[in-house]
MARMIDREN-343414 format. One record per residue: y, x, z of N, C-alpha, C, O in turn; residue number from 0; residue in three letters. Coordinates in nm, 4 decimals. Layout:
<sites>
((Y,X,Z),(Y,X,Z),(Y,X,Z),(Y,X,Z),NUM,'ALA')
...
</sites>
This chain:
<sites>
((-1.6215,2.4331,1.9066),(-1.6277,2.2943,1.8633),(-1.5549,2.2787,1.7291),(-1.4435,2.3311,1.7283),0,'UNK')
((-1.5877,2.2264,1.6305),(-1.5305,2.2317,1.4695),(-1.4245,2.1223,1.5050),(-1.4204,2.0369,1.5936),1,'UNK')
((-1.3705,2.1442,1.4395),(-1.2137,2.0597,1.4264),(-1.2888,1.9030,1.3461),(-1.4068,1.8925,1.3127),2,'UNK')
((-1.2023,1.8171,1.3336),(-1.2064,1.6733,1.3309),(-1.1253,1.6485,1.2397),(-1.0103,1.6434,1.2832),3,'UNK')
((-1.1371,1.6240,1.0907),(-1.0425,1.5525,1.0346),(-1.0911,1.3819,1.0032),(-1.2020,1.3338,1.0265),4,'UNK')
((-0.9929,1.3245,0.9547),(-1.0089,1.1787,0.9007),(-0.9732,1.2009,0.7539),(-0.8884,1.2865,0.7287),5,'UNK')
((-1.0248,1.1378,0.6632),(-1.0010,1.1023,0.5126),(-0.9380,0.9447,0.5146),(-1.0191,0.8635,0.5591),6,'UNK')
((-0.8285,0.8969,0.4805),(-0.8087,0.7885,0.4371),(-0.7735,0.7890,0.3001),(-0.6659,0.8407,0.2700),7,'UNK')
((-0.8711,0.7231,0.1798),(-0.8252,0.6951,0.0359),(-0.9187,0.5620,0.0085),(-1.0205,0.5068,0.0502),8,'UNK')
((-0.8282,0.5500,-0.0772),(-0.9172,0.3994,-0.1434),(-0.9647,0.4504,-0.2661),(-1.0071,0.3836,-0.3603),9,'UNK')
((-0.9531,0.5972,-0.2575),(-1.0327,0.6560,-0.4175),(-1.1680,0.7110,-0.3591),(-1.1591,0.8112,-0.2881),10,'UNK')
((-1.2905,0.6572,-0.3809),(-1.4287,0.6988,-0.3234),(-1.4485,0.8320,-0.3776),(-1.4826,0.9150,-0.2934),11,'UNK')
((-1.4340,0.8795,-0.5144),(-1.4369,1.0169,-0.5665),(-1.3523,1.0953,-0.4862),(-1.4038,1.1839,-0.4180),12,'UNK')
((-1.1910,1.0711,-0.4822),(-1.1329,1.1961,-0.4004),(-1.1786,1.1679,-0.2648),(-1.1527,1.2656,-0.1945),13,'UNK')
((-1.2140,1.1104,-0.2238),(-1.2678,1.1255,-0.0367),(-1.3847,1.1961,-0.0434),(-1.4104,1.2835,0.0394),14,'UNK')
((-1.4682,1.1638,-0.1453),(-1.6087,1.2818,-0.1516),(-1.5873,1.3922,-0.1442),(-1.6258,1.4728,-0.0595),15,'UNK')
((-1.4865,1.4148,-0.2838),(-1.4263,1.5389,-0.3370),(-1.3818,1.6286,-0.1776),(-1.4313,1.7255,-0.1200),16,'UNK')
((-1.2907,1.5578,-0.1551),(-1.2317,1.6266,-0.0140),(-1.3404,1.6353,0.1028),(-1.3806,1.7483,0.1304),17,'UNK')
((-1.3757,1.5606,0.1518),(-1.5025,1.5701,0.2833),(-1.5951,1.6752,0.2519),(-1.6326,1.7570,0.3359),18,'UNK')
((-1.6434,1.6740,0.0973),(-1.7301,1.7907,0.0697),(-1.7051,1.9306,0.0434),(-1.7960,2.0135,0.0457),19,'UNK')
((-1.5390,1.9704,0.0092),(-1.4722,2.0866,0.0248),(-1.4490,2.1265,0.2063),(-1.4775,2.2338,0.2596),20,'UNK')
((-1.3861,1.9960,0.2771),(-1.4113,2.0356,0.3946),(-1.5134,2.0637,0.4911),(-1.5070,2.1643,0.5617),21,'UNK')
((-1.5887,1.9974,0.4970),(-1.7768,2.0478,0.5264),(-1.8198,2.1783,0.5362),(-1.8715,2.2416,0.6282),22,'UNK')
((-1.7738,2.2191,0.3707),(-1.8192,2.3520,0.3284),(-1.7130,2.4390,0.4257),(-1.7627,2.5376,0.4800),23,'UNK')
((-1.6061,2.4179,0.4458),(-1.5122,2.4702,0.5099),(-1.5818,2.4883,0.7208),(-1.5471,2.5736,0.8025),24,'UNK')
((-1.6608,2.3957,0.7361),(-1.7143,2.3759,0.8628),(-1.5965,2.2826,0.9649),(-1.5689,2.2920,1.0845),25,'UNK')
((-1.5453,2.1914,0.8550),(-1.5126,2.0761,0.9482),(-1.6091,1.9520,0.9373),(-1.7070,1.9317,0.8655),26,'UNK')
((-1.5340,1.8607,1.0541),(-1.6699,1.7720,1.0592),(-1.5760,1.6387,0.9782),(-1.4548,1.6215,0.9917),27,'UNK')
((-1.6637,1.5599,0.8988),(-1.4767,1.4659,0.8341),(-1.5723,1.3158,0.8133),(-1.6740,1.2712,0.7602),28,'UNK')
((-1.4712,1.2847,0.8863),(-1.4864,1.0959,0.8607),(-1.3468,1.0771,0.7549),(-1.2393,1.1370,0.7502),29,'UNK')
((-1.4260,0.9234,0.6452),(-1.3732,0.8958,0.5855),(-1.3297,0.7305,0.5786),(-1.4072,0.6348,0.5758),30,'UNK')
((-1.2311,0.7292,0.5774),(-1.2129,0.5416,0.5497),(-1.1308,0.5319,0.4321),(-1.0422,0.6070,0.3916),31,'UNK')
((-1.1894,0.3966,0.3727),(-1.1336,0.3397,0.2457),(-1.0073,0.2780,0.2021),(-0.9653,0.2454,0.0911),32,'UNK')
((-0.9480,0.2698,0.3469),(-0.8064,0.1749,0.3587),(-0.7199,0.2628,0.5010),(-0.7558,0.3378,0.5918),33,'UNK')
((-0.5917,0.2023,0.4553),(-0.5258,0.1772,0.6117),(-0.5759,0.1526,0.7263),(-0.5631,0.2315,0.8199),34,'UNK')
((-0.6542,0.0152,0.7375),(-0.6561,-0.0873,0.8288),(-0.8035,0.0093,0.8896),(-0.7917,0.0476,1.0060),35,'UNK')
((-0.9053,0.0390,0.8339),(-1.0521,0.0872,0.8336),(-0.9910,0.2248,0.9134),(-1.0356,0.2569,1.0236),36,'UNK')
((-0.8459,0.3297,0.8209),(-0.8626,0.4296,0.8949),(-0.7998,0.4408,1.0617),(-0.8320,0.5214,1.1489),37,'UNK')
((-0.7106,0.3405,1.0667),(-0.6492,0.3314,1.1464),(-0.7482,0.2991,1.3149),(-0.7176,0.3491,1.4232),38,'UNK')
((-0.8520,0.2158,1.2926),(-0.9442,0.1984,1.3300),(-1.0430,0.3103,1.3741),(-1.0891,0.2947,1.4872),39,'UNK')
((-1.0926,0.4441,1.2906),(-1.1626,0.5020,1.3163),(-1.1035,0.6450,1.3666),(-1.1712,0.7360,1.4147),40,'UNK')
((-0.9287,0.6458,1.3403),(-0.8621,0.6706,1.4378),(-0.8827,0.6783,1.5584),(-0.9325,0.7789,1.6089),41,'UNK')
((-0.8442,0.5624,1.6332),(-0.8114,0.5287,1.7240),(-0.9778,0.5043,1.8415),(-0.9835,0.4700,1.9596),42,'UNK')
((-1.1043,0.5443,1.7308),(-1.2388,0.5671,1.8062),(-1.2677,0.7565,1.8309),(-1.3133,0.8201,1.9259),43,'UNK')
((-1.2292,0.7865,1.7309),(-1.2581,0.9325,1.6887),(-1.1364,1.0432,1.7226),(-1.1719,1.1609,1.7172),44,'UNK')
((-1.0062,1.0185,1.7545),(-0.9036,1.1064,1.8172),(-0.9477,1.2288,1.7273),(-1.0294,1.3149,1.7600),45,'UNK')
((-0.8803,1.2206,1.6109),(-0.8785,1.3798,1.5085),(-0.8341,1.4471,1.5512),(-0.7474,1.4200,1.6344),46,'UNK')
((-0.8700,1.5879,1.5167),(-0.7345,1.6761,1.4942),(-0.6474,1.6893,1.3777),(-0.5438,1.7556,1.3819),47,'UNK')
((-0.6975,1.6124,1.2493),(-0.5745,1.6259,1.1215),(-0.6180,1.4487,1.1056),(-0.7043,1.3870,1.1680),48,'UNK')
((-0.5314,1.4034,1.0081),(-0.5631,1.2961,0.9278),(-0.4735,1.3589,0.7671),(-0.3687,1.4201,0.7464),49,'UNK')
((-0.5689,1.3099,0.6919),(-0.5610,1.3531,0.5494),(-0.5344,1.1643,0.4878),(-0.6183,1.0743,0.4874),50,'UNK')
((-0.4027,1.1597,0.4470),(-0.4174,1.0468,0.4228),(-0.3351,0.9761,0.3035),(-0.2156,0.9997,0.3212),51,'UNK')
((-0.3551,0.9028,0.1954),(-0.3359,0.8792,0.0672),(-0.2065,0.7916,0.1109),(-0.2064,0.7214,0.2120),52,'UNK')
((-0.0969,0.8042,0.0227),(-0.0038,0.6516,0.0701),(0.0061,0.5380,-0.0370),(0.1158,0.4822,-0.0362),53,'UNK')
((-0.0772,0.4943,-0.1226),(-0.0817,0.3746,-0.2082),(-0.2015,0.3679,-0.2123),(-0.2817,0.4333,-0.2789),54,'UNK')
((-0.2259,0.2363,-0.0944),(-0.3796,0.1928,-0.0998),(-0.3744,0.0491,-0.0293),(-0.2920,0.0140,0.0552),55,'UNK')
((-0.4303,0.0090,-0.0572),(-0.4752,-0.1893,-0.0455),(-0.4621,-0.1701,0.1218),(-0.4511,-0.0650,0.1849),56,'UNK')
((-0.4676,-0.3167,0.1736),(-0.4741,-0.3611,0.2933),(-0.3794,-0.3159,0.4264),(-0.3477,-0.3903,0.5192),57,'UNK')
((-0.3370,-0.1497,0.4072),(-0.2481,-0.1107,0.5282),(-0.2387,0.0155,0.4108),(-0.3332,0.0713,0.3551),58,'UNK')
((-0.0663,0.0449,0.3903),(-0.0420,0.1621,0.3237),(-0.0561,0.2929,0.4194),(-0.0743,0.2964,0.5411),59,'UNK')
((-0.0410,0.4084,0.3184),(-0.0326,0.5228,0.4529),(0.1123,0.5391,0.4912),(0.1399,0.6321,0.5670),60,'UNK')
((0.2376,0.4351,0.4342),(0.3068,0.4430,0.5492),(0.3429,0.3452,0.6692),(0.4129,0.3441,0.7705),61,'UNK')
((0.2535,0.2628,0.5984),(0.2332,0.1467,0.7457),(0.1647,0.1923,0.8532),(0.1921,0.1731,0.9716),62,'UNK')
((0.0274,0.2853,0.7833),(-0.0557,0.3192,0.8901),(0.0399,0.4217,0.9775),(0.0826,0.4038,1.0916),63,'UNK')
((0.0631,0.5473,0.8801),(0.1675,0.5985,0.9798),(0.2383,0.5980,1.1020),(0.2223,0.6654,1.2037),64,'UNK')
((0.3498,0.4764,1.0625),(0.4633,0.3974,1.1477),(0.3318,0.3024,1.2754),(0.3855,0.2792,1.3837),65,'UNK')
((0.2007,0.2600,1.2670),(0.1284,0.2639,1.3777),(0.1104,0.3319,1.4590),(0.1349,0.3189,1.5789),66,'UNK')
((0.0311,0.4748,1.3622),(-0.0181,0.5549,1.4480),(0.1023,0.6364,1.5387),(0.0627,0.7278,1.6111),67,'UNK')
((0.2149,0.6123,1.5365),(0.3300,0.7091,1.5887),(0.3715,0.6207,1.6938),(0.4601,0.6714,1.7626),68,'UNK')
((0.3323,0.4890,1.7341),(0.3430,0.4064,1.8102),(0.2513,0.4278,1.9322),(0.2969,0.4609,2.0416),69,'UNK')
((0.0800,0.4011,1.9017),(0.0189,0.4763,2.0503),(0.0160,0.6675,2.0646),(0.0028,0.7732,2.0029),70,'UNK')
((0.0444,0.5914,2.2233),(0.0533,0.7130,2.3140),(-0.0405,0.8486,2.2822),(0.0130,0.9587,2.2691),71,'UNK')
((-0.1665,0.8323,2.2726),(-0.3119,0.8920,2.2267),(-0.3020,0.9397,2.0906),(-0.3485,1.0508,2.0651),72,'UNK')
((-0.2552,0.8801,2.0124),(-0.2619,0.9351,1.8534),(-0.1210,1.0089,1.7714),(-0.1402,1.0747,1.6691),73,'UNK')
((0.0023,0.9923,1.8208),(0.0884,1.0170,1.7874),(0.1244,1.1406,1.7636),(0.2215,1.1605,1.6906),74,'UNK')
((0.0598,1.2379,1.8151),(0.0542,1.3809,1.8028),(0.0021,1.4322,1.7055),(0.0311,1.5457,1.6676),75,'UNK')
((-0.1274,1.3186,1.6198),(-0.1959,1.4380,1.5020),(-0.1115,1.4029,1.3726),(-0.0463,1.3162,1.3146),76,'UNK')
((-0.1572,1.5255,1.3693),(-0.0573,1.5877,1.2226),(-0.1511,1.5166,1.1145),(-0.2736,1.5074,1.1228),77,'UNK')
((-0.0493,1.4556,0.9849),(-0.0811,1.4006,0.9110),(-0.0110,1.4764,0.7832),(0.1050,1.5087,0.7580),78,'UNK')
((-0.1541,1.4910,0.7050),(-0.1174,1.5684,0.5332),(-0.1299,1.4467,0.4133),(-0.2246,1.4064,0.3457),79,'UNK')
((-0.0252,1.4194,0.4196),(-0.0433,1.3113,0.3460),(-0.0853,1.3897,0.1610),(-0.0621,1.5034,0.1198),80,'UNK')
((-0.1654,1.2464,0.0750),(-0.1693,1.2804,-0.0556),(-0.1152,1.1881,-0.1294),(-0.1029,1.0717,-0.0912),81,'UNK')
((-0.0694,1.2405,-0.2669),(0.0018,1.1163,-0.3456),(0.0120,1.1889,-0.4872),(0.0133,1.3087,-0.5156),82,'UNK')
((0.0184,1.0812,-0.5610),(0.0173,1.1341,-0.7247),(0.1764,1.0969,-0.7923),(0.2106,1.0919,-0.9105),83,'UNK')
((0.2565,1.0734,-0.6659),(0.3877,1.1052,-0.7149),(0.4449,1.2211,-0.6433),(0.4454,1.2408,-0.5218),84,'UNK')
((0.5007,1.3065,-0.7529),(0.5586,1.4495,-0.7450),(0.6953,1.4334,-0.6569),(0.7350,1.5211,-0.5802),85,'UNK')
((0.7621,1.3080,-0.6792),(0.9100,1.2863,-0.6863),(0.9285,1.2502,-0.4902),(1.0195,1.2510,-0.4074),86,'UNK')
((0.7984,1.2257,-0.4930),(0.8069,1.2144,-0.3266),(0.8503,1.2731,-0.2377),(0.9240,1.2263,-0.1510),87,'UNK')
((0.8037,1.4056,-0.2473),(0.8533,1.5120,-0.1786),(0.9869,1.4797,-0.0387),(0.9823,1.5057,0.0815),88,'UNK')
((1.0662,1.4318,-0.1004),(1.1842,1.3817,0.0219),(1.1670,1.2448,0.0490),(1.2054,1.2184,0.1629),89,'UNK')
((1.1310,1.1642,-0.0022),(1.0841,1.0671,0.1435),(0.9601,1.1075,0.2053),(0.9417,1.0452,0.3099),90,'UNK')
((0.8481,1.2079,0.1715),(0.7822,1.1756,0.2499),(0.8365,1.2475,0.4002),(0.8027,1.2122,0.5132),91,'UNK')
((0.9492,1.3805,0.3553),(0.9665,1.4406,0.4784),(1.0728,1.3586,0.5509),(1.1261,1.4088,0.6499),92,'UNK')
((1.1121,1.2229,0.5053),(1.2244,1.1291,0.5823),(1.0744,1.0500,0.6656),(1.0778,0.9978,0.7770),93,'UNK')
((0.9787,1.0582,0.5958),(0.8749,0.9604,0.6867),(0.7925,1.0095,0.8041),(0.7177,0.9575,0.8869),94,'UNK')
((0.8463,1.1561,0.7717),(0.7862,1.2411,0.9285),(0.6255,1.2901,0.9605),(0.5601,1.3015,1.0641),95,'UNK')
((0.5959,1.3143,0.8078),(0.4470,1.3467,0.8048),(0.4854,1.5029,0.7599),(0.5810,1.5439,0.6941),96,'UNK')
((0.3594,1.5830,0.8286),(0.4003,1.6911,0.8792),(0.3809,1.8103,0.7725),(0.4199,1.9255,0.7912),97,'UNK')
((0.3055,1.7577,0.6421),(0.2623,1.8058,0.5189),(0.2216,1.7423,0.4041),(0.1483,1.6443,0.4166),98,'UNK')
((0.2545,1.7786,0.2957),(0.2283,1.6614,0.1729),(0.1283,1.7790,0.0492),(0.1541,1.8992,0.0441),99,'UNK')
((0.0368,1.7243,-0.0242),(0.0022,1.7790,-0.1562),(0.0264,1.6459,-0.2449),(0.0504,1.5337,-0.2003),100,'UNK')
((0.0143,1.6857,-0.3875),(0.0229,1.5967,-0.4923),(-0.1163,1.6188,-0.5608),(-0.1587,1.7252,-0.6057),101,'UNK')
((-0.1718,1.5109,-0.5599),(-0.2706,1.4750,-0.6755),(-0.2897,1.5171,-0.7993),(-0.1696,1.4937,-0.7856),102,'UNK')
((-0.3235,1.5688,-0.9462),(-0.4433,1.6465,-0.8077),(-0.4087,1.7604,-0.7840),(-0.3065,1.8145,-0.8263),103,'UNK')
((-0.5082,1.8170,-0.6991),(-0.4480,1.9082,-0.6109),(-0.5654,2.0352,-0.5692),(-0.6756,2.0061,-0.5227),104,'UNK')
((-0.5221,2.1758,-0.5940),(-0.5883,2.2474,-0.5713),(-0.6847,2.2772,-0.4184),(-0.6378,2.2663,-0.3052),105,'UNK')
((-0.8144,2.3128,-0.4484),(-0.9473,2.3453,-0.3468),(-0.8531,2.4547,-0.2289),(-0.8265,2.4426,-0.1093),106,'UNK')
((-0.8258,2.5485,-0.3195),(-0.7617,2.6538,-0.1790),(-0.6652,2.6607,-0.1287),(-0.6280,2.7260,-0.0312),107,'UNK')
((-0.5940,2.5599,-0.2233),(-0.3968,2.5134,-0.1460),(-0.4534,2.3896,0.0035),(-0.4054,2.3834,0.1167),108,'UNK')
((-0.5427,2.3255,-0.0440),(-0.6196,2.1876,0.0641),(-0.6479,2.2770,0.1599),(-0.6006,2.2476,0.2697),109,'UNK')
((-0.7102,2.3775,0.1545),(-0.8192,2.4643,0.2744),(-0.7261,2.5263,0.3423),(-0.7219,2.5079,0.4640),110,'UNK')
((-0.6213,2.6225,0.2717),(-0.5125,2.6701,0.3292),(-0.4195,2.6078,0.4068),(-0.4164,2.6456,0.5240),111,'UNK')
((-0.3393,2.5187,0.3724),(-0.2440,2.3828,0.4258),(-0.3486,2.3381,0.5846),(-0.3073,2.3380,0.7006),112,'UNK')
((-0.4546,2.3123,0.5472),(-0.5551,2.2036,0.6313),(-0.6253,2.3562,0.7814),(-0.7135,2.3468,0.8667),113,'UNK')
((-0.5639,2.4327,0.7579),(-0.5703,2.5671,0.8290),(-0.4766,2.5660,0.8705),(-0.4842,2.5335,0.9890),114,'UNK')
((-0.3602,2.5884,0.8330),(-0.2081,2.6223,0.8685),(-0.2103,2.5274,0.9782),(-0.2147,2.5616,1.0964),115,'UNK')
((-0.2055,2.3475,0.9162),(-0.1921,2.2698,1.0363),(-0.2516,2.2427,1.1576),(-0.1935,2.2010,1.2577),116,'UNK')
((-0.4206,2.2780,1.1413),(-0.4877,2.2862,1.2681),(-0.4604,2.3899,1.3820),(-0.4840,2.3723,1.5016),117,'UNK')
((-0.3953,2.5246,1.3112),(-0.3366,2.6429,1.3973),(-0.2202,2.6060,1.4646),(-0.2084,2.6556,1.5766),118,'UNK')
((-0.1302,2.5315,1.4262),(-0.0307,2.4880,1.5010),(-0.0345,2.3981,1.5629),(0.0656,2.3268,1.5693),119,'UNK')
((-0.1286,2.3717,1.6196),(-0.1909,2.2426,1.6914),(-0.1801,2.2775,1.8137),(-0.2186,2.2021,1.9030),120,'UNK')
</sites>
């Protein structure tokens, strides 16, 4: 059975960009445009990763986050967060997401990372 990721970005190019590197990879990947949208298709679809941007309209990815760590059912998947600040690095590991890249961001560091975390699953 192929693994399950989620895309959350409010950038339509990098969610292509990414869904279509992962595809090729032989995952199966839903994408949402927001917080609020991914949080939602979450909570229908039970991933095994969420790939998820943290400066985006309607529900950030650390609002969505601090949700998803709340139900019982979702709190377990590992989240790779993305961001185009470098300087992040230590809050994002104070925010308890289980892997970070920076924007932009290399095809075989994504495939590699997005491997690593499904194995320790």
């Amino acid at each position: 059975m192929r693994k399950k990721i989620i895309i959350i970005d409010d950038e339509p190019e990098m969610s292509e960009l990414l869904k279509n590197r992962l595809q090729a990879n032989g995952y199966e990947v839903i994408t949402a445009a927001n917080g609020l949208e991914g949080y939602a298709r979450t909570m229908v679809h039970k991933p095994d990763l969420i790939i998820l941007d943290v400066s985006m309209p309607i529900l950030d990815g650390y609002s969505f986050a601090k949700e998803i760590r709340t139900d019982p059912q979702c709190k377990h998947i590992p989240i790779l967060v993305f961001t185009a600040k470098a300087h992040m690095k230590e809050l994002l590991a104070i925010e308890g997401f289980h892997n970070f890249m920076i924007k932009p961001f290399n095809s075989e560091e994504l495939i590699q990372k997005v491997r690593e975390m499904l194995t320790d699953k």
